[in-house]
C-alpha positions as CSV (number, residue, x, y, z in Angstrom):
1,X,-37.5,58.4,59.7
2,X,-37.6,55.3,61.8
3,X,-38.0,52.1,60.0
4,X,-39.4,49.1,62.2
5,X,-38.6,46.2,61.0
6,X,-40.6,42.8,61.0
7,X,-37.9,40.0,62.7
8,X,-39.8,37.0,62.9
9,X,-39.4,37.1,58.6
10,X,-35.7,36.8,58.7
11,X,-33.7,34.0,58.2
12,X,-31.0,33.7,60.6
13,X,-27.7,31.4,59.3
14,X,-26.7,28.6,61.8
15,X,-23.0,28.3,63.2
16,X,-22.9,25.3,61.5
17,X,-24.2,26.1,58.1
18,X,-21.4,29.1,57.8
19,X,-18.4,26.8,59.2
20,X,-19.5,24.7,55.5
21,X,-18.1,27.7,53.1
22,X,-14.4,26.6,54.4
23,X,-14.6,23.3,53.3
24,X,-16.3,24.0,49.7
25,X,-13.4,26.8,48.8
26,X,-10.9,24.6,49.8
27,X,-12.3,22.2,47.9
28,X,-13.2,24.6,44.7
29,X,-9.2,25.6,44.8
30,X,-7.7,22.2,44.5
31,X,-10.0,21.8,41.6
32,X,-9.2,24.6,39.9
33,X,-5.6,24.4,40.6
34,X,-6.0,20.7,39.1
35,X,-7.4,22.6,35.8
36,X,-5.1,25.1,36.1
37,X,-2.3,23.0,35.9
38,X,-3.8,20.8,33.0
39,X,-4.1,23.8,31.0
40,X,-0.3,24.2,31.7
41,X,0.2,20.8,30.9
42,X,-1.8,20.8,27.4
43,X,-0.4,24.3,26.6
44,X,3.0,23.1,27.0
45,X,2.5,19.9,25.3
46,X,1.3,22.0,22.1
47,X,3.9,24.5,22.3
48,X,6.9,21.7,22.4
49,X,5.1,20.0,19.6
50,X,4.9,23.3,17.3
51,X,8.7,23.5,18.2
52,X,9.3,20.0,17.6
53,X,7.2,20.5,13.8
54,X,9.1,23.2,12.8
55,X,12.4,21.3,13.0
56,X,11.1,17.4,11.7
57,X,9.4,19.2,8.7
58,X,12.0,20.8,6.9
59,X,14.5,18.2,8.3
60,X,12.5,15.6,6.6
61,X,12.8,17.5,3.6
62,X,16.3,17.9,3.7
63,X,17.2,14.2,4.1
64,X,14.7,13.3,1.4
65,X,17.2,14.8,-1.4
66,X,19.7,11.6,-0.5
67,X,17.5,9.2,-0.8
68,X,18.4,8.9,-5.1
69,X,20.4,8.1,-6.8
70,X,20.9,5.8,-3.9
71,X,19.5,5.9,-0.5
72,X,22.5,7.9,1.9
73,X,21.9,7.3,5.3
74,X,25.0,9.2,6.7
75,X,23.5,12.7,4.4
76,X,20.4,12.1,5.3
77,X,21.2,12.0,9.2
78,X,23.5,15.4,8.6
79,X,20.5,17.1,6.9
80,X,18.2,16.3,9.3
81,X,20.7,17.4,12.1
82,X,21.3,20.4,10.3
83,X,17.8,21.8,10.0
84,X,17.2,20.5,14.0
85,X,19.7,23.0,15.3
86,X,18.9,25.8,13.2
87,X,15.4,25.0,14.6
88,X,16.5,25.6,18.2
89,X,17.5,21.9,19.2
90,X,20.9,20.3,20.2
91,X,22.3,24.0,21.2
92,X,25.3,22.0,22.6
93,X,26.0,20.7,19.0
94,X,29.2,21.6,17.3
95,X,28.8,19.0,14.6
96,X,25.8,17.8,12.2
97,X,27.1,14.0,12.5
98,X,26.1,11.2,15.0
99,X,29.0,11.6,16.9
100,X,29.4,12.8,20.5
101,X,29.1,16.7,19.1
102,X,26.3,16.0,16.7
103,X,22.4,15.3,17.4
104,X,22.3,13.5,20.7
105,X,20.2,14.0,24.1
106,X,23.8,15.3,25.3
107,X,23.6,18.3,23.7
108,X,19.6,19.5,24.3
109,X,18.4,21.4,27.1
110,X,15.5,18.7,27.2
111,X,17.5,15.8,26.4
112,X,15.5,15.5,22.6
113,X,16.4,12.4,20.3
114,X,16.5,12.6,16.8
115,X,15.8,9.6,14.8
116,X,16.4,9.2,11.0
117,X,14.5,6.0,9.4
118,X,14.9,4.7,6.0
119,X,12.4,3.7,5.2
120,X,9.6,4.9,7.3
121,X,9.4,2.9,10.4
122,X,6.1,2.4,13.3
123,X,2.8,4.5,13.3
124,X,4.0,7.4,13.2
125,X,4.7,7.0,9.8
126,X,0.9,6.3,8.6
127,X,0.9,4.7,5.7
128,X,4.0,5.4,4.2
129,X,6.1,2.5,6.9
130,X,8.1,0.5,5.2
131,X,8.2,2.2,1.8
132,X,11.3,2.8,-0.2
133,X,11.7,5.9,-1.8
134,X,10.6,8.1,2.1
135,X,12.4,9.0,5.0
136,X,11.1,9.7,8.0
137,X,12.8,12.5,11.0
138,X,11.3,11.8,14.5
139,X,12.0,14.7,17.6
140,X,11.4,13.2,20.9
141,X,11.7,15.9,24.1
142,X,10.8,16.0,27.3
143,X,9.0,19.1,29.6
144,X,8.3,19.2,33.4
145,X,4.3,17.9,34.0
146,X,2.4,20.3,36.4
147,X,-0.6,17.5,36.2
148,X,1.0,14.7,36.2
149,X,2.6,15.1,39.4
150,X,-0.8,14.3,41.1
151,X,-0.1,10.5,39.4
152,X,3.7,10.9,40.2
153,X,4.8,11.8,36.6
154,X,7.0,14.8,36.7
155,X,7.6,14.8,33.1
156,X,5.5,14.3,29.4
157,X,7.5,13.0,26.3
158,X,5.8,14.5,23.2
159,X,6.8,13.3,19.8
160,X,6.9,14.8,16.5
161,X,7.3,13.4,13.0
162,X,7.7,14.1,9.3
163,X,7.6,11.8,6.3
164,X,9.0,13.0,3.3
165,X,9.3,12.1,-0.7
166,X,11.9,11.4,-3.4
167,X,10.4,8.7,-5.6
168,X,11.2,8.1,-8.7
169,X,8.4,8.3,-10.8
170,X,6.5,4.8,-10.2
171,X,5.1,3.5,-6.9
172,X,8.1,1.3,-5.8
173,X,10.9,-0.7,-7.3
174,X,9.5,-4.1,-7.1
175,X,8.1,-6.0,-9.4
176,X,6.2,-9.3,-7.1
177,X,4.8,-8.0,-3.7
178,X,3.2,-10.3,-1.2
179,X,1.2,-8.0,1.4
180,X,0.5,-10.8,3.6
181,X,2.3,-10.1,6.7
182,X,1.0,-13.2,8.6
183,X,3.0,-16.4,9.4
184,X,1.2,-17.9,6.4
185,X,3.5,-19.6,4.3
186,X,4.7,-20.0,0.3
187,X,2.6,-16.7,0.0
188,X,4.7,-15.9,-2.1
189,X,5.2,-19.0,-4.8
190,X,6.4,-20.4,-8.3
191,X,5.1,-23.7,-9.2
192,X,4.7,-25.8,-12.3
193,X,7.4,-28.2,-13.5
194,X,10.1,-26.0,-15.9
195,X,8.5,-22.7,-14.9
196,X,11.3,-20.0,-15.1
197,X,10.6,-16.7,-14.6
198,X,13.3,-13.9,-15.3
199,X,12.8,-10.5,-13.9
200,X,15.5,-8.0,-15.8
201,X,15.6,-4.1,-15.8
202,X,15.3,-2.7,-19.2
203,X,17.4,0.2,-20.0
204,X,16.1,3.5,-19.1
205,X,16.8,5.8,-22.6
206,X,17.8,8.8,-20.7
207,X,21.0,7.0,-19.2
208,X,21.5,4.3,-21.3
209,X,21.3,2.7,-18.2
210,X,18.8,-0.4,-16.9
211,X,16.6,1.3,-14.3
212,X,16.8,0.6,-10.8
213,X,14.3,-2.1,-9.5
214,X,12.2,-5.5,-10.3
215,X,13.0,-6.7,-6.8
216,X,10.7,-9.3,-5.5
217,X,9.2,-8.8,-2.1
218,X,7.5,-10.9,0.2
219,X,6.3,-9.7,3.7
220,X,5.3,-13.0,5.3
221,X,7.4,-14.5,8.6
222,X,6.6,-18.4,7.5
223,X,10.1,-19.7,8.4
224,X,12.6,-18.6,10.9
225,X,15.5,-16.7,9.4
226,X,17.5,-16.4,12.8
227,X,18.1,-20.0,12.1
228,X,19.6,-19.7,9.0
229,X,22.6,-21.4,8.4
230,X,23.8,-20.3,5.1
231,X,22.8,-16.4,4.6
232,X,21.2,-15.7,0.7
233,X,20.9,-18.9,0.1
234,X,17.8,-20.5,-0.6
235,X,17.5,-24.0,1.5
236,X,16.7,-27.0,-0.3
237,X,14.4,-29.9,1.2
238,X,10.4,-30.1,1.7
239,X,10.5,-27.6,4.7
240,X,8.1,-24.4,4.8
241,X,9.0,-20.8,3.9
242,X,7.4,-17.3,2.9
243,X,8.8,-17.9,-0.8
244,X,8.6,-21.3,-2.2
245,X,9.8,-22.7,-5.3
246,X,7.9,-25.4,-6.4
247,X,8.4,-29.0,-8.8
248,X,10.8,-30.3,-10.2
249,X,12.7,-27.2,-12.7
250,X,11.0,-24.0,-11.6
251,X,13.4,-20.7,-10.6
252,X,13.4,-17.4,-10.1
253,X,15.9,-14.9,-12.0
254,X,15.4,-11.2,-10.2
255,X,17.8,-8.5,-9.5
256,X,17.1,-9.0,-5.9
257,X,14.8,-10.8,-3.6
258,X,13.7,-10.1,0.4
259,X,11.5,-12.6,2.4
260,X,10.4,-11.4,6.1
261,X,10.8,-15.1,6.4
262,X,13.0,-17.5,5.2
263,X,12.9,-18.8,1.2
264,X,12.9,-22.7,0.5
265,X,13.1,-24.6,-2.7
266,X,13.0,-28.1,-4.2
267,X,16.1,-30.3,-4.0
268,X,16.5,-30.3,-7.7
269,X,15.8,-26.4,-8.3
270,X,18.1,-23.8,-8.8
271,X,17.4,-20.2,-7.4
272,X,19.7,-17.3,-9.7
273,X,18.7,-14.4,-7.6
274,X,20.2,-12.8,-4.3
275,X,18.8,-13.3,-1.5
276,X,17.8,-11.3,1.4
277,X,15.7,-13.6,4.3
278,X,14.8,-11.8,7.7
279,X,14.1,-8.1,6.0
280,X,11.7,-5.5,6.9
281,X,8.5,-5.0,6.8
282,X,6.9,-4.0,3.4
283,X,3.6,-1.4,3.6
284,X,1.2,-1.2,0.6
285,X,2.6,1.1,-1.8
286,X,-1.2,2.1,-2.8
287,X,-2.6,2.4,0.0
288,X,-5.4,5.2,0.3
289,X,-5.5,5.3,-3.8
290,X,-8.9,6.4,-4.7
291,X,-11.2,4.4,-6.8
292,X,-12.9,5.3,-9.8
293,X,-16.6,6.8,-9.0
294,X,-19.1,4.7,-10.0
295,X,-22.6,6.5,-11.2
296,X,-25.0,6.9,-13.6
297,X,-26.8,3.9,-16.3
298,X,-24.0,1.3,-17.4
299,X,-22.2,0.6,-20.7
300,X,-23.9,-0.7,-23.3
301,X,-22.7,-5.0,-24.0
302,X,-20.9,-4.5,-27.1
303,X,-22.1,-2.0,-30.0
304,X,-25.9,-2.4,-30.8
305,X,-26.2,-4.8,-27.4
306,X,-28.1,-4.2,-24.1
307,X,-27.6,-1.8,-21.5
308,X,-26.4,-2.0,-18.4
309,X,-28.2,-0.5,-15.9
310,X,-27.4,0.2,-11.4
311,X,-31.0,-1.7,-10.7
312,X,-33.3,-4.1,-12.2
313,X,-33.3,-6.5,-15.5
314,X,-29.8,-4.4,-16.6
315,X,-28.2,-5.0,-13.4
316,X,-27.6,-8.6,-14.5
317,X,-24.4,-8.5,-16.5
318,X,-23.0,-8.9,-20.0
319,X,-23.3,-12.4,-21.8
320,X,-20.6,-12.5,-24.9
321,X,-21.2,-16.2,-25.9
322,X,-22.1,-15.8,-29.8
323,X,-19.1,-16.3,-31.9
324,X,-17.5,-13.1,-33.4
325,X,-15.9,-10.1,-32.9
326,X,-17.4,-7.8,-30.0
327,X,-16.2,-4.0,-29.6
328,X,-16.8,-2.6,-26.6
329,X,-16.3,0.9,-24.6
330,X,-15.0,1.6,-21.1
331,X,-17.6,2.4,-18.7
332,X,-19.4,1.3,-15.8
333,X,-20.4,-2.9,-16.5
334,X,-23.4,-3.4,-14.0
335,X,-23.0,-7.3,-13.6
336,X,-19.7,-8.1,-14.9
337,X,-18.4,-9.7,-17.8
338,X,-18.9,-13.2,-19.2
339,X,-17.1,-14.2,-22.3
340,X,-17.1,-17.5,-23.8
341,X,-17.4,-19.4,-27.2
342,X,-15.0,-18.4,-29.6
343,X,-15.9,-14.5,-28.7
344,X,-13.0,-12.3,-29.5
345,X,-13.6,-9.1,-27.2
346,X,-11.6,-5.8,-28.7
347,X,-11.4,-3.0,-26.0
348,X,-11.2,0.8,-26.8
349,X,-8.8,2.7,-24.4
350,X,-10.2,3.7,-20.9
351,X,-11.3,2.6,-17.5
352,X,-13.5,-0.7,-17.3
353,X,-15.6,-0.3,-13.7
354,X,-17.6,-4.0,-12.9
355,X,-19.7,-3.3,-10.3
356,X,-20.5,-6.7,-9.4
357,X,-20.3,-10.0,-10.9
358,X,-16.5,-9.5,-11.8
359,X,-15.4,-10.7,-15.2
360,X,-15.0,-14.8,-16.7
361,X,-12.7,-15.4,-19.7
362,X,-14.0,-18.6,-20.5
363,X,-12.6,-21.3,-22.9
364,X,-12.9,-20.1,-26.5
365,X,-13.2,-16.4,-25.4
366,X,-10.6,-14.0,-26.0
367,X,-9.8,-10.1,-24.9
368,X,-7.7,-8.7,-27.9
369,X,-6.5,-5.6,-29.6
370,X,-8.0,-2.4,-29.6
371,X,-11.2,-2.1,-31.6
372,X,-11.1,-0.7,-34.7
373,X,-7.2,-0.4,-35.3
374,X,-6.1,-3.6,-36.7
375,X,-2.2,-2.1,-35.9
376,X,-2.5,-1.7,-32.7
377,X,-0.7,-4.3,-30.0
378,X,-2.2,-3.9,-26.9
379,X,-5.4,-1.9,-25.3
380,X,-4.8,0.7,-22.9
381,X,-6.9,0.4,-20.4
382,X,-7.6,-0.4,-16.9
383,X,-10.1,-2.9,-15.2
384,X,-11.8,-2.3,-11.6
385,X,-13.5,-4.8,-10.1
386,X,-15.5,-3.9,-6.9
387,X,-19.5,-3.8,-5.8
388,X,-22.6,-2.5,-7.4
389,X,-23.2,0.3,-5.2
390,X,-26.8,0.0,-5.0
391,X,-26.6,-3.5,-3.3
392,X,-23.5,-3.0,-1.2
393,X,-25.8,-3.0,2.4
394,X,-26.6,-6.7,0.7
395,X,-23.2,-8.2,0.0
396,X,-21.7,-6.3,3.3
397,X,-24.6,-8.7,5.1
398,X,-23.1,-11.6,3.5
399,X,-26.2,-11.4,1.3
400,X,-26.4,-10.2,-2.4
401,X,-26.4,-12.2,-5.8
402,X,-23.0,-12.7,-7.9
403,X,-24.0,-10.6,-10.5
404,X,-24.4,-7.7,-7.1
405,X,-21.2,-8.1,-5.2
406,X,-17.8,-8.3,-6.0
407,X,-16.2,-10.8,-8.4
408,X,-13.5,-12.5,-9.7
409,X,-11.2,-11.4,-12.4
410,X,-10.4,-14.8,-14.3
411,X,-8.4,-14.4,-17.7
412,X,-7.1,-17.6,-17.9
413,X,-8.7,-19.4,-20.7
414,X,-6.6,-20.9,-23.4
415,X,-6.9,-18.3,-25.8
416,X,-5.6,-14.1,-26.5
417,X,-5.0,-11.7,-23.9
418,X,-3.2,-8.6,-24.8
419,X,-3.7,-5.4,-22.5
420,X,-1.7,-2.7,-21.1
421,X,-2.6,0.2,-18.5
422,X,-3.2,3.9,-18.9
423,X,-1.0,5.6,-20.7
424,X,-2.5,9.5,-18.6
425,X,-4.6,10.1,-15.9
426,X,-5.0,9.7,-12.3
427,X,-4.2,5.6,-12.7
428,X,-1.6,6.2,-15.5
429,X,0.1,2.3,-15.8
430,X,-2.5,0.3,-14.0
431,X,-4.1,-2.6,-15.7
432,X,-5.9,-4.6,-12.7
433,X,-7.7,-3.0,-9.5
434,X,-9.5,-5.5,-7.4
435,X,-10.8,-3.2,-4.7
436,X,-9.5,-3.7,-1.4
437,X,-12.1,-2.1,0.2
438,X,-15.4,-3.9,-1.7
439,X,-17.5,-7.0,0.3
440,X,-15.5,-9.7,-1.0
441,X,-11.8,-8.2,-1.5
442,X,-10.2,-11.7,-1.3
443,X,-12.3,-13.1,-5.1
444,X,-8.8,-13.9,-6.9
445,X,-7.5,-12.7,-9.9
446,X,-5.9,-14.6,-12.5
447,X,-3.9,-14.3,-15.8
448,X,-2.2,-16.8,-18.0
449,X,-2.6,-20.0,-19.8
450,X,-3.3,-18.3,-22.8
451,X,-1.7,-19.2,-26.0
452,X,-0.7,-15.4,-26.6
453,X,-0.4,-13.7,-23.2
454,X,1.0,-10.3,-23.6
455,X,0.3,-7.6,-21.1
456,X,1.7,-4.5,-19.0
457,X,1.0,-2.6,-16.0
458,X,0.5,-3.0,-12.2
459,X,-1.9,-6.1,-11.5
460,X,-3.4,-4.5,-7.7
461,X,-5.1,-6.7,-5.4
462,X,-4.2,-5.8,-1.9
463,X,-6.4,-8.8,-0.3
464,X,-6.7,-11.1,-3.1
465,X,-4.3,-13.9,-4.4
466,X,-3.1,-13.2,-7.9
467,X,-2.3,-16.3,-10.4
468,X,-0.3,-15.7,-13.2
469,X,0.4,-18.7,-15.6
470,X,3.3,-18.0,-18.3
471,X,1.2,-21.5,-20.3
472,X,2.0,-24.8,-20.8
473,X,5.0,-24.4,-23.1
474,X,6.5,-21.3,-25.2
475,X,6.7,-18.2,-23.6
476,X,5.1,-15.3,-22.8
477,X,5.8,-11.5,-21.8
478,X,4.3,-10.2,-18.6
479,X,6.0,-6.2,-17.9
480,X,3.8,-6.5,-15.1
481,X,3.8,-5.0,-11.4
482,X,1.6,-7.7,-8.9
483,X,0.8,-6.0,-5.9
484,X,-1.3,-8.7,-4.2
485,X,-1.6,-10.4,-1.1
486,X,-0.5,-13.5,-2.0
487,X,1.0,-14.2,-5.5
488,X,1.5,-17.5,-7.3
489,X,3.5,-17.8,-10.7
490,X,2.8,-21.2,-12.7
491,X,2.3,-22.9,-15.8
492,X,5.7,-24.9,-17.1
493,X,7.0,-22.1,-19.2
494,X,9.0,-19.3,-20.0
495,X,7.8,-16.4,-18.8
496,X,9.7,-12.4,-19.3
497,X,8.9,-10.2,-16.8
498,X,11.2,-7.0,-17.7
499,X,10.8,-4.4,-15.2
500,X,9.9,-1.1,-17.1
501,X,8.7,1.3,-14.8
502,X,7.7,4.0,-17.8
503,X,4.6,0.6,-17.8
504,X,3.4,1.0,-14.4
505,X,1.6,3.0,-12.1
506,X,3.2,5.9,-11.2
507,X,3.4,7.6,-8.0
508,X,5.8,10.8,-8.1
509,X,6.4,12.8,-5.2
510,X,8.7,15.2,-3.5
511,X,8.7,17.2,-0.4
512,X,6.0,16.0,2.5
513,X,3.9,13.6,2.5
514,X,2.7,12.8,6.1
């Protein structure tokens, strides 16, 4: 059959038009040559960094086991080493040390690095820089760049690293930390004419002996230790340091002291503790801590008193200002605390949550023993100060009454304040918590000045200056742990701080962390 076929329908394709396909495929194949070689890049990248896991992971491990009894840099670089090679790196090894057969680009197809840091050091290290009882193992190597070569890189650098634990059994070994890591100075500071403060291990039972820590740490650079004329010795005169030691009779007694700075003191002071200006960096040792959860109706003010509620008239606070003996529950305080008047609060064990308004120990009002056990010498318990929830938006804004938004913790009336943390739970050994994460994280929190001051546990305040008066005269017995921003210590007495870490919060881990 003969077909005839219609030709003025067809569509006939110019020279020009076709000569266009050339062009666009050239064009098509550098781009997905460009992809091509990303996807090499990228693939590359992830398997060097899978390699470069397996080795800083159990490497980290390893090295962790010499940080106690005391902290072995030369074992800890061997381990690491160690579990590196066996891991595929430094083939040209012959030794685990840091010599020219151990761990150096020398020896590694792609020239790797190890790096050993204790403690934790950079951003690599999270959270954890800075912190004694970690170790951190770094792998640093090299592969060709397929990409990169468009930009005239021929090689990526990926880096891998591991954090690792072997603390022992608390959060840190210090017993003063100032967070504070600007060039603000005395942020660290004992004032008040005759105010000595003595800082001594007690013994730990299992090895008869004391345990290992009430150091004294402050992270600001007020000062400049490069100048220093006289290493560990604190300089005398009216100059300006991280650590000051204030009027006329104050000192410090502490197993050991490090200032990023430099440490100055009055002329007529003495300083009895050694002395370490120009140290490292010193992280938060809570950091990423969770708080206690805050929901539901509020604690009732004292047995047979009002409730507190998260919204309307309940939301106002407690008023303890009629003479007597209050006994009161842990629970969630919508308002905060006000104590005044000759008011002798008792506390039974547990967690006391102020969402907003903070709590006032005015003159005449006391927080005492536990309630209903004439024996005992202290209340367990721990106090968290942060927002009421329901109004957070408000004090965010700036907005929000005092009884709403975060508050002040003020104990320092003239009268009874005996208190210890947790003795179990999630915040086993912590007495104080002003949340470092609430609207107004900088409200201060002080303790002291009391004519009975007797209390234990870690006092945490992360942006907040904490004020601790020993009183006027006699003495008093602080087994604290201040973790503050800023710290002050005051009030012209004698005041024991005996390091105890069986008091304080505890942080125990092994193995990997980060």
């Amino acid at each position: 059959m003969k077909t005839n076929v219609d030709r003025s329908h067809l569509v006939t394709t110019s020279t020009s038009e076709r000569g266009q396909v050339l062009p666009l495929t050239a064009l098509f194949l550098v781009v997905l040559l460009g992809i091509g070689a990303l996807v090499a890049d990228l693939g590359l990248s992830w398997m060097m960094r899978r390699h470069e896991q397996n080795a800083v992971d159990p490497a980290a491990v390893a090295a962790a086991r010499y940080i106690r009894p005391a902290p072995n840099m030369t074992q800890m670089e061997q381990a690491a080493c160690f579990y590196a090679r066996r891991n595929g790196f430094f083939s040209g090894a012959t030794s685990n040390d840091k010599s020219a057969n151990g761990c150096v680009p020398a020896n590694d197809d792609e020239g790797a690095t190890l790096t050993v840091n204790y403690p934790p050091l950079g951003g690599l290290a999270g959270q954890f820089a800075g912190r004694p009882g970690f170790v951190q193992v770094t792998i640093s190597a090299q592969h060709p760049s397929f990409f990169g070569r468009v930009f005239g890189r021929t090689v990526e650098t990926v880096t891998t690293s591991a954090v690792a634990a072997h603390t022992d059994g608390n959060s840190n070994s210090n017993s003063l930390i100032a967070l504070d890591d600007t060039d603000t100075c005395a942020t660290g500071k004992i004032s008040g004419t005759g105010t000595q403060i003595s800082i001594v291990p007690v013994t730990d039972p299992a090895t008869g002996d004391p345990f290992d820590g009430g150091y004294v740490y402050v992270n600001s650079t007020c000062g400049n230790p490069d100048s220093i004329q006289d290493p560990g010795v604190c300089q005398s005169g009216d100059g300006s340091g991280a650590l000051k030691i204030d009027s006329n009779g104050a000192d410090l007694t502490a197993p050991q002291v490090y200032v990023r700075g430099t440490c100055v003191k009055s002329n007529s002071n003495s300083f009895s503790s050694p002395l370490d200006e120009g140290a490292g960096y010193y992280a938060d040792p809570l950091y990423g801590l969770g708080p206690p959860a805050i929901v539901g109706d509020g604690a009732f003010c004292g047995i047979g008193g009002p409730q507190t509620h998260p919204t309307g008239s309940g939301h106002t606070g407690c008023n303890f200002n009629s003479a007597g003996i209050v006994v009161v529950e842990p629970g969630i305080y919508y308002g905060g605390w006000r104590i005044a008047n000759n008011v002798q609060i008792q506390l039974n064990p547990g967690i006391y949550i102020f969402a907003g308004g903070g709590i006032s120990l005015q003159a005449g009002g006391s927080i005492d023993v536990v309630g209903g056990d004439p024996l005992a010498e202290t209340a367990r318990v721990m106090f968290f100060s942060t927002d009421n929830p329901n109004y957070s938006a408000d004090c965010f804004g700036g907005g929000g009454a005092s009884f709403e938004c975060q508050g002040a913790m003020d104990f320092t009336a003239q009268s009874t304040f005996k208190a210890a943390g947790l003795l179990s739970g999630p915040y086993r050994g912590l007495l104080l918590w002003q949340d470092g994460d609430g609207s107004r994280p900088d409200k201060p929190v002080s303790l002291g000045g009391q004519t009975n001051l007797n209390i234990a546990g870690t006092i945490y305040a992360p942006k907040a200056l904490v004020t601790l008066s020993g009183g006027s005269s006699g003495s008093g017995v602080a087994a604290v742990q201040i973790i503050a921003w800023q710290w002050t210590v005051t009030g012209g007495a004698t005041l024991l701080m005996p390091y105890d870490p069986r008091e304080l919060y505890r942080l125990e881990q092994k193995g990997l962390v980060h």
